[in-house]
N, C-alpha and C positions, 0 to 999 in steps of 0.2 A: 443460522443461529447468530445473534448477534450478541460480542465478544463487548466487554467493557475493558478500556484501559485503562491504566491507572494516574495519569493526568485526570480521567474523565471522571475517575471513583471520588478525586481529590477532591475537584472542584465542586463536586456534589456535597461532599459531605463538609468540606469547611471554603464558604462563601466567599468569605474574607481571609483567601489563603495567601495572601499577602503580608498579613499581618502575622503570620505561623512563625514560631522561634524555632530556631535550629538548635537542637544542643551543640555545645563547644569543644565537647569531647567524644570520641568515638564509643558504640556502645560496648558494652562488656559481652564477653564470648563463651564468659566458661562457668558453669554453676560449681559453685563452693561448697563442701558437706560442712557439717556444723560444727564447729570443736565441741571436742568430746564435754568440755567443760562452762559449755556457753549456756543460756536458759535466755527463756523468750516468756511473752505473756500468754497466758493460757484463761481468758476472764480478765480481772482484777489480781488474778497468780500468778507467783512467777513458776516454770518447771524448767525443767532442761529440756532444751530447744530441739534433741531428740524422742521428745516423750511426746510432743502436740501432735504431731502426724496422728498417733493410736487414740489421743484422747479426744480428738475432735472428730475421730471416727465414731469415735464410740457414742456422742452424741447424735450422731446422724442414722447410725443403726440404730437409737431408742425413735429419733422423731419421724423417723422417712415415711411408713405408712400415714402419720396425721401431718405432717410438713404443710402442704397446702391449705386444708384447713385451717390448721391455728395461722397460716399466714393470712386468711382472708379474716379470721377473729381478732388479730393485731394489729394489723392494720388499719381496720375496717371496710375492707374490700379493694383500699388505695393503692396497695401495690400493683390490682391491676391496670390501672390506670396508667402508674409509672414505668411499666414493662412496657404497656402498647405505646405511650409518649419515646421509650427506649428505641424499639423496633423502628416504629416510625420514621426518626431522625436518619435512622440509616438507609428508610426507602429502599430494600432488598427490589431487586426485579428491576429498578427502573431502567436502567441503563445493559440492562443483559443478566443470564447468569452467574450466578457467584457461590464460591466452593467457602465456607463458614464455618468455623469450629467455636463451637459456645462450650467453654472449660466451667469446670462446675457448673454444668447444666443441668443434673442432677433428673429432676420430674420432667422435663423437657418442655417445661414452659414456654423458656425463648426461641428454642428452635420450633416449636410450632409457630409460634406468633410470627416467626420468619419465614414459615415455608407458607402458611397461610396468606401474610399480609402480598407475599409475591405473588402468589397466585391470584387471590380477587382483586388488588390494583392493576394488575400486567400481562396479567395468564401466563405467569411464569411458571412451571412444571421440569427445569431445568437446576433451580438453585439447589442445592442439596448442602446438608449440618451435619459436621460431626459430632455428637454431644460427647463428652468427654468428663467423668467423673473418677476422684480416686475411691469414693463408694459403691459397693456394686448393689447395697438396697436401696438406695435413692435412681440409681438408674434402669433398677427392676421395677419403680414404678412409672419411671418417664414411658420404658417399655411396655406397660400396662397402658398408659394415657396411647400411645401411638396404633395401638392393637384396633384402639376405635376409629382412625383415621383414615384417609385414601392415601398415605404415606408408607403407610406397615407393607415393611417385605419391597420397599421401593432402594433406587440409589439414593435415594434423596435424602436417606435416612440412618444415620449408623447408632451406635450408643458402645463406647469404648471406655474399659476402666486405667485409669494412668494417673499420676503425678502431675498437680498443673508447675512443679518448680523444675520437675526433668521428665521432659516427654520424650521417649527415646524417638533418635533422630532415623530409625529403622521404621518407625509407625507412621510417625508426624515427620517427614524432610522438611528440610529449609528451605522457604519461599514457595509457600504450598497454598496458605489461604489470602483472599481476598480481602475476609472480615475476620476476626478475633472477638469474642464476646463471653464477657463476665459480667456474670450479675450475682450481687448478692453472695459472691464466693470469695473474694480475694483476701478478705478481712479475717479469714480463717485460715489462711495459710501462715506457715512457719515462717518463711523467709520471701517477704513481699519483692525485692528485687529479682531473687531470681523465676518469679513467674513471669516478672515483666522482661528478662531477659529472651524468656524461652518466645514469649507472644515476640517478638523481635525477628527472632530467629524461626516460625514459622511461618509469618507472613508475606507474600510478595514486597517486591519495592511497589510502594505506594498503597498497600496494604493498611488498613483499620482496625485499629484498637479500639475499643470501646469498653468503658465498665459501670458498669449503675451498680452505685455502694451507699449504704449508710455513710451518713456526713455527721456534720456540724452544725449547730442551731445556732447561728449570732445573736438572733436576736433574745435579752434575756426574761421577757414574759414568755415568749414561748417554748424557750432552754427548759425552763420553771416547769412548765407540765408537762415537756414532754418526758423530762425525767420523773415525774412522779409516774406519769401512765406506765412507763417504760418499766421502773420498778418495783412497781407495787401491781398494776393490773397483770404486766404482759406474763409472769412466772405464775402468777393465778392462774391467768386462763390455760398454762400448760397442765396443772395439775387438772383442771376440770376436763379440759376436752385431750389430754393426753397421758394423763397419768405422769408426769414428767417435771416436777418444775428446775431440779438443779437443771438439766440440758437449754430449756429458754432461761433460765439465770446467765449462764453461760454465753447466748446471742445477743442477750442487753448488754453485757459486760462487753463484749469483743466490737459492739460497735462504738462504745469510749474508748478502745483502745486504736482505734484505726485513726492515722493520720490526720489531719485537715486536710480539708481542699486545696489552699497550695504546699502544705507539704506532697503529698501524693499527686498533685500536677507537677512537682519539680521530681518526683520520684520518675514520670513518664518519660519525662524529658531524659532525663540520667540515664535511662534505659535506650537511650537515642530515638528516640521518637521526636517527629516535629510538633509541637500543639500550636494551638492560638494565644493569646496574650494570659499574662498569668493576670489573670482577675475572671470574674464571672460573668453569665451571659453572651451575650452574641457575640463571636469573636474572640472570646476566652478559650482559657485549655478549659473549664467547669461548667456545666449547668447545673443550680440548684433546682431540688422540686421541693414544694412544701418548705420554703426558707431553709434547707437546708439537712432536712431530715436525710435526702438521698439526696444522691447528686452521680449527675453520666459525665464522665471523662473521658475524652475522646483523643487520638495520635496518630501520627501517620507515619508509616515505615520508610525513612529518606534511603 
């Protein structure tokens, strides 16, 4: 079997790792509970910063069964596009097997498109994903999706309910994965540092962070619609094809509330990770897709 090191992971995944910024300070160790008196944004709300764990559950119990659906009716199919351009980047299989935990994996999208893309590029049958969800109805349909698979009932395959801010270190050990993969989850988390703490402290040294998140639209013609489609079509279409529109109220609003591009490229770095230059494109910590609708952040575990 052929063993990837993690020089080899490096150089794969950022070309120009020369150009990679070290953070200056060593990363942080120890996840913080919340004061009792603190509040975070929940939407366009603010709640106490102990309330969002339930309430953003609570929206994921109403959408889990139609989740996919309304995500190919808002997008218009694009997301699959940006998941497989996601995958891709990281070329699972090439260089050997690799052990992956994709946190809020939830319907197990990425991890199929992972186990998948290593096998018909490389006849890889060795990688195997943890999916890792703090909902356990989003991950009873990833487990529904996998049943159809040559995957189900394999190693290759788990589906675990946990916290992506404290994974216990009894489940998830330190320096366990290869890759790290968020898509689509981070921006609903209560306290965004410390999940990037924890991807820190699961992955090998030389270990891949990766996260494909709703961004920022710079430029301002297409700010202009996409904010209108965003709030005016996309909570329609949840009433129409899921009965639901406060829950996608709620996912428009939480992606205004997510950082920029280089706030949350500086936010990787602070978690000690090394990225690429803080600007966009080849050699950056960011790529945009769609100007900026989404965008993959990628780091490496020094």
């Amino acid at each position: 079997m052929q063993t990837l090191t993690r020089p080899s992971l490096r150089r794969a995944l950022f070309p120009l790792h020369r150009n990679l910024q070290t953070p200056s300070s060593p990363p942080p160790t120890a996840t913080q509970p919340p004061s009792p008196d603190s509040t975070t944004h929940f939407g366009f709300k603010q709640v106490p910063s102990s309330s969002k764990q339930h309430l953003v559950k609570e929206v994921f119990d109403s959408v889990s069964s139609k989740y996919d659906i309304m995500n190919d009716a808002m997008s218009l199919g694009v997301h699959r596009l940006w998941k497989d351009s996601f995958v891709s980047g990281l070329d699972p299989g090439k260089r050997g097997p690799l052990k992956v935990i994709d946190v809020a994996g939830g319907t197990g999208d990425i991890a199929l498109r992972i186990l998948d893309y290593a096998r018909e590029k490389y006849s890889d049958r060795e990688t195997s994903v943890d999916v890792v969800d703090i909902n356990g109805m989003m991950l009873k349909e990833g487990e529904k999706r996998f049943k159809k698979t040559m995957y189900h009932n394999t190693p290759q395959i788990s589906f675990q309910v946990s916290n992506a801010q404290s994974l216990p270190p009894s489940q998830f050990p330190d320096n366990t994965y290869d890759i790290y993969t968020i898509a689509f989850g981070i921006r609903n988390c209560t306290n965004i540092p410390d999940v990037l703490t924890q991807a820190y402290r699961v992955l090998k040294p030389g270990g891949v962070f990766a996260c494909l998140e709703f961004s920022k639209v710079e430029n301002p013609l297409l700010a202009s619609i996409y904010d209108q489609y965003s709030f005016s079509i996309i909570p329609l279409l949840g009433t129409i094809l899921a009965g639901d529109r406060e829950s996608y109220q709620y996912l428009v609003e939480s992606i205004r509330k997510f950082p920029s591009q280089p706030d949350f490229a500086q936010m990787v770095r602070e978690a000690g990770f090394e990225t690429g230059k803080m600007v966009e494109g080849r050699g950056g910590a960011w790529r945009d897709l769609w100007g900026g609708v989404a965008s993959v952040h990628m780091g490496v575990k020094v």
